[in-house]
N, C-alpha and C positions, 0 to 999 in steps of 0.2 A: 613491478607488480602490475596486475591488469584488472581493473574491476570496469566490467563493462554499464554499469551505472553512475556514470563518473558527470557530472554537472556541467557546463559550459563555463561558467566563474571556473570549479577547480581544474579543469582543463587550463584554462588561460594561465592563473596564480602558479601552476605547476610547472605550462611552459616557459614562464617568465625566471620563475627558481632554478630549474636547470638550469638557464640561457647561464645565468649568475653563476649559476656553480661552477660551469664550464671556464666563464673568463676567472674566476677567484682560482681555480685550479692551477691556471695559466699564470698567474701573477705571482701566485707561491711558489711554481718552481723558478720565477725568476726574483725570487727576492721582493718583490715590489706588492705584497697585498697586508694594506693597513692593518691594524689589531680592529679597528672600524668594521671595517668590511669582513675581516676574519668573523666575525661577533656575527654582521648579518648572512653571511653565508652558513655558518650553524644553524641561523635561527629557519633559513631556508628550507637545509634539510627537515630539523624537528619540522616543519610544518608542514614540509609534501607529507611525511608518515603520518601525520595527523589526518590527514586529508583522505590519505587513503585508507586509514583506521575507519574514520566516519560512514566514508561510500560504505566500505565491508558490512557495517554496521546495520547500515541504510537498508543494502541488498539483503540480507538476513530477515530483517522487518517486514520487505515489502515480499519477498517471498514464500514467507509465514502467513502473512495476511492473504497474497495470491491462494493460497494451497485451502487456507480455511474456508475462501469464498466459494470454493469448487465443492465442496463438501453437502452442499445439496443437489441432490439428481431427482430432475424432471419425472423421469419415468408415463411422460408423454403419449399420450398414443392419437391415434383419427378418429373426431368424432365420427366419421361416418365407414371406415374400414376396420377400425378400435386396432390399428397395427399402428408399429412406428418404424418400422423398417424403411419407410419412404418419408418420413419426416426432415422438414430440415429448418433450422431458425432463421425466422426472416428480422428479425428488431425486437422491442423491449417494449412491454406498454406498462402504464404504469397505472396501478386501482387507486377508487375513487377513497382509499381509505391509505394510499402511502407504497402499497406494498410494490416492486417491480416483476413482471412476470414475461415470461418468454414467449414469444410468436412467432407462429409456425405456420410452415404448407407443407401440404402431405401431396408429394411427387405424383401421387398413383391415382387420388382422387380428386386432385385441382381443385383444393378447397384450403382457404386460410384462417385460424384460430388462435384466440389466446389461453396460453395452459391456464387453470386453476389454482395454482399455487406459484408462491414467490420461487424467483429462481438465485436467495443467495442466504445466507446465513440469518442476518441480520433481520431484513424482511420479515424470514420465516418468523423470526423470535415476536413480529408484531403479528401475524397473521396468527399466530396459537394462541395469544396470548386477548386477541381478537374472538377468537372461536371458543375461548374458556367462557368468556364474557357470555356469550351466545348460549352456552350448553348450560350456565348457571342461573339466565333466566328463565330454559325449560325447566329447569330442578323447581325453581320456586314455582313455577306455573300450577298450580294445583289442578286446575281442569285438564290437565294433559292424561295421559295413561299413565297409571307408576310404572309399568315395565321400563315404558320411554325416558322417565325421568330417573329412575335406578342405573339405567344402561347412561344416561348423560352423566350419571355421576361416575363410573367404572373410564368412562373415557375422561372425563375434566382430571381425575388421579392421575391416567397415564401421561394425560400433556402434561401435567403441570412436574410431574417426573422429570420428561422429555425438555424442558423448560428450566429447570433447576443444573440439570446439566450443562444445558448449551447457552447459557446466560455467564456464567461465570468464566467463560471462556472466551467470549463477545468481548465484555470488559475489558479483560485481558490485553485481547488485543487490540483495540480502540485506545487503551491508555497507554501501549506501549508506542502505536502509531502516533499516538498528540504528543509524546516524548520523543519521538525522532522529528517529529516538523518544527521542537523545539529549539532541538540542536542542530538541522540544519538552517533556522533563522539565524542562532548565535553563529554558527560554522561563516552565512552571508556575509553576516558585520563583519567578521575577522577577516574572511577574505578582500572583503571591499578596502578597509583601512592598510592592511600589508601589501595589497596592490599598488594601492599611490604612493605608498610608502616605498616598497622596491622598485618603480621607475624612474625615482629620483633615483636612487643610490643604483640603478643600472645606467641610467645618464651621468655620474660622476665617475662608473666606474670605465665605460665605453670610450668615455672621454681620454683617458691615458691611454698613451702611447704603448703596443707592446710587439718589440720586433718578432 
């Protein structure tokens, strides 16, 4: 099986389980592999499949949460050509209130800018939630125009729509991600312990002689 996500620990744990498996193979057709050693070469296999269950696992997460981060588009253009056809990102800046937003130059006009709005999921979810804040104290503002303050209320509905949606999905995935850095911390411990544990019992087994 190939999971191209696979850790450096479970890389190692899994080439040391083979090495095991290979000599235990060897030993059983010659008669010679302890009920000991039969016991840890099972435990072997259960635990590369384990290993590779977990990455599977991992990779499913991480590219769930990949695909949901791409899920806001820039829709960027030149402040001074208002095209984006010659745009390209140069770095990430980050607002003085959290959010990160994308930097750009525009090929045509030799000029560089940072967009106005986050450029990830998450972000966004402070930026609107930011901007409700904002539209709610034109609402109260009484010296303002009622048009102004009628129309800030028709938009603070639609974000907070927009909000109710994309909130409960954030969640989601943030407590699924703190559930997988759970179980690849417990996954570490296990590895680490089975490790020193199978180079003994690969140094006892190495040790016998097999014509």
């Amino acid at each position: 099986m190939t999971i191209h996500n696979l850790k450096p620990n479970e890389r190692e744990v899994i080439k040391l389980a083979n090495h095991f498996g290979k000599r235990a193979e060897k030993l059983i057709k010659l008669g010679k592999l302890s009920p000991e050693h039969q016991q840890v070469s099972e435990s072997c296999t259960k635990l590369t499949e384990q290993i590779y269950a977990h990455a599977a696992a991992r990779e499913v997460v991480l590219e769930r949460r990949e695909k949901l981060g791409k899920i806001v588009q820039d829709h960027a253009t030149c402040p001074q050509c208002h095209k984006n056809s010659h745009l390209k990102i140069t770095g990430i800046a980050r607002h003085e209130k959290g959010w990160q937003s994308n930097k750009y130059k525009c090929r045509r006009c030799n000029v560089q800018f940072t967009w106005n709005r986050p450029n990830n999921p998450w972000d966004m979810l402070l930026f609107m939630q930011d901007y409700v804040a904002k539209l709610n104290a034109n609402i109260d503002n009484e010296a303002l125009d009622p048009e102004v303050r009628q129309h800030s209320e028709i938009v603070v509905e639609q974000i907070k729509q927009n909000i109710l949606q994309l909130e409960p999905v954030l969640n989601q995935s943030d407590e699924e991600f703190t559930q997988m850095n759970q179980r690849d911390e417990e996954m570490t411990r296990l590895l680490q312990s089975f490790k020193s544990y199978l180079q003994i019992e690969k140094i006892k087994m190495d040790s016998w002689q097999i014509d």
